[in-house]
C-alpha positions in Angstrom: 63.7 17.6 -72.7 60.4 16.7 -73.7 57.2 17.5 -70.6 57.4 13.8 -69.5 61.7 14.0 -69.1 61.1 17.5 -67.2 58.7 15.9 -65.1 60.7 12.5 -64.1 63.9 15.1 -63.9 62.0 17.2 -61.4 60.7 13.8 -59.4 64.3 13.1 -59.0 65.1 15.9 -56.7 64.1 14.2 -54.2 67.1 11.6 -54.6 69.6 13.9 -55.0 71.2 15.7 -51.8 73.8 18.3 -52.9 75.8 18.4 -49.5 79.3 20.8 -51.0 82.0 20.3 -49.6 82.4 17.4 -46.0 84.5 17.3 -43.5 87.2 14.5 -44.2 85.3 12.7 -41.3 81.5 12.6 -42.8 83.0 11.2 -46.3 82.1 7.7 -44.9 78.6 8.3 -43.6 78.0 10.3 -47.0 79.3 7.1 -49.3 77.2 4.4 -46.7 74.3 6.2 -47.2 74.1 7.0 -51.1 72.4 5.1 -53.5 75.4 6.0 -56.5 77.8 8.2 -57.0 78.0 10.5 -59.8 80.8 11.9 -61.4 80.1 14.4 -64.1 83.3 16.3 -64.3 84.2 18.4 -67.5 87.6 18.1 -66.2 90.2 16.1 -67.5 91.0 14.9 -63.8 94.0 12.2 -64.7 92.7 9.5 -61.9 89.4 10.9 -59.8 90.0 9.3 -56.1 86.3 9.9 -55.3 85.7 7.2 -58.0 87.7 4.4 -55.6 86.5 5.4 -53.3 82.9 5.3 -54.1 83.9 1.9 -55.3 85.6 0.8 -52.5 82.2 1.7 -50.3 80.3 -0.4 -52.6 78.7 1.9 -54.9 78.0 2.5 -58.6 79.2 4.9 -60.5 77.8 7.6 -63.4 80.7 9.2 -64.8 82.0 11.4 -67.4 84.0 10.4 -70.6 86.7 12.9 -69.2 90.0 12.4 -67.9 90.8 9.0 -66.1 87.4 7.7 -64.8 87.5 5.7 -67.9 90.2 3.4 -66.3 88.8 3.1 -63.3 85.0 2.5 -64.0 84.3 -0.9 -66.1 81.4 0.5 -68.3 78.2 -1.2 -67.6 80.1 -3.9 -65.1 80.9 -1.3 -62.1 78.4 1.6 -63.4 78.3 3.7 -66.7 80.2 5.6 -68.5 79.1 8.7 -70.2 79.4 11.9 -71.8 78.1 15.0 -69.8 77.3 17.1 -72.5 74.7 14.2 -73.4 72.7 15.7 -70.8 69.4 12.8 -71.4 71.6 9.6 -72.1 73.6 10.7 -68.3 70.4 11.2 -66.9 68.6 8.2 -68.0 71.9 6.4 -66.7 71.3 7.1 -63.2 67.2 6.6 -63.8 68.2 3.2 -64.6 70.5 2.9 -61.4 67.6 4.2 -59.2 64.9 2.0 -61.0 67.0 -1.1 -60.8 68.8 -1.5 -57.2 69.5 -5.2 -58.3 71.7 -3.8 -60.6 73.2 -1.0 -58.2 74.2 -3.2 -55.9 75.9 -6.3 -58.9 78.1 -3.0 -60.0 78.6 -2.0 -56.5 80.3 -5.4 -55.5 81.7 -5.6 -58.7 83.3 -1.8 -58.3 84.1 -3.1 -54.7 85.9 -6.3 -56.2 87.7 -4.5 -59.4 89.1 -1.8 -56.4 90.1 -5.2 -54.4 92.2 -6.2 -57.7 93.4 -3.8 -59.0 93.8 -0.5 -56.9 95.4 -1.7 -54.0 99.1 -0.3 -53.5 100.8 -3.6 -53.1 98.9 -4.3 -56.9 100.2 -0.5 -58.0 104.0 -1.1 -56.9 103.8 -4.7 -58.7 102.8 -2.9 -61.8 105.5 0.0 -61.4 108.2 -2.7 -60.6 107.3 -4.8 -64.0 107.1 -1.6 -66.0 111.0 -0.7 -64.9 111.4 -4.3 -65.7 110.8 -4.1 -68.6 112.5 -0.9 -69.4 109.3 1.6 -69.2 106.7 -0.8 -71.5 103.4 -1.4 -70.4 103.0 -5.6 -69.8 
């Protein structure tokens, strides 16, 4: 990082609020209140829930090349996808998040309307039924 990318790093600590881990019953509050949610996982997680449901509560998303957010998270429609390791390009992600709420808030509905579509269970067992329809192909 360069002086002027440690300094706007540093002047982002004030947006961030690490919490851990919440009670099943503050998940809500914590998701109405945040400006994004970021998802930065090394791990190859096969379908990261907190991604719907960070969609579902109207919020972008920053997250990793890894695993299955790639499915869920429209690249630079419902937030950004992004390689961890590429420490400045995800950081300048969520600097453009928190510089633009105009933007936040068109992938936030858009997150909220893709989750709408697509991620619903009645969608999920239509897609399961047509794939044994069709003797195990993807349609």
């Amino acid at each position: 990082f360069s002086r002027a990318r440690e300094a706007e790093a540093e002047a982002l600590g004030e947006h961030i609020c690490a919490t851990g881990l919440l009670p099943r019953k503050d998940i809500k509050v914590a998701y109405a209140v945040a400006d994004m949610v970021v998802v930065p996982s090394l791990y190859l997680d096969p379908f990261p829930t907190v991604i719907l449901e960070a969609m579902a509560s109207q919020k972008p998303v920053v997250a990793t090349v890894f695993g299955g957010a790639q499915e869920v998270v429209e690249d630079g429609v419902t937030g950004y996808i992004e390689n961890p390791y590429n420490i400045e390009g995800f950081a300048c992600k969520i600097i453009a998040l928190l510089k633009n709420p105009e933007e936040a808030k068109r992938f936030g509905n858009a997150g909220y309307r893709r989750v709408g579509q697509i991620f619903t269970l009645n969608s999920q067992i239509d897609a399961l039924l047509a794939w044994y329809t069709n003797g195990g192909k993807h349609i």
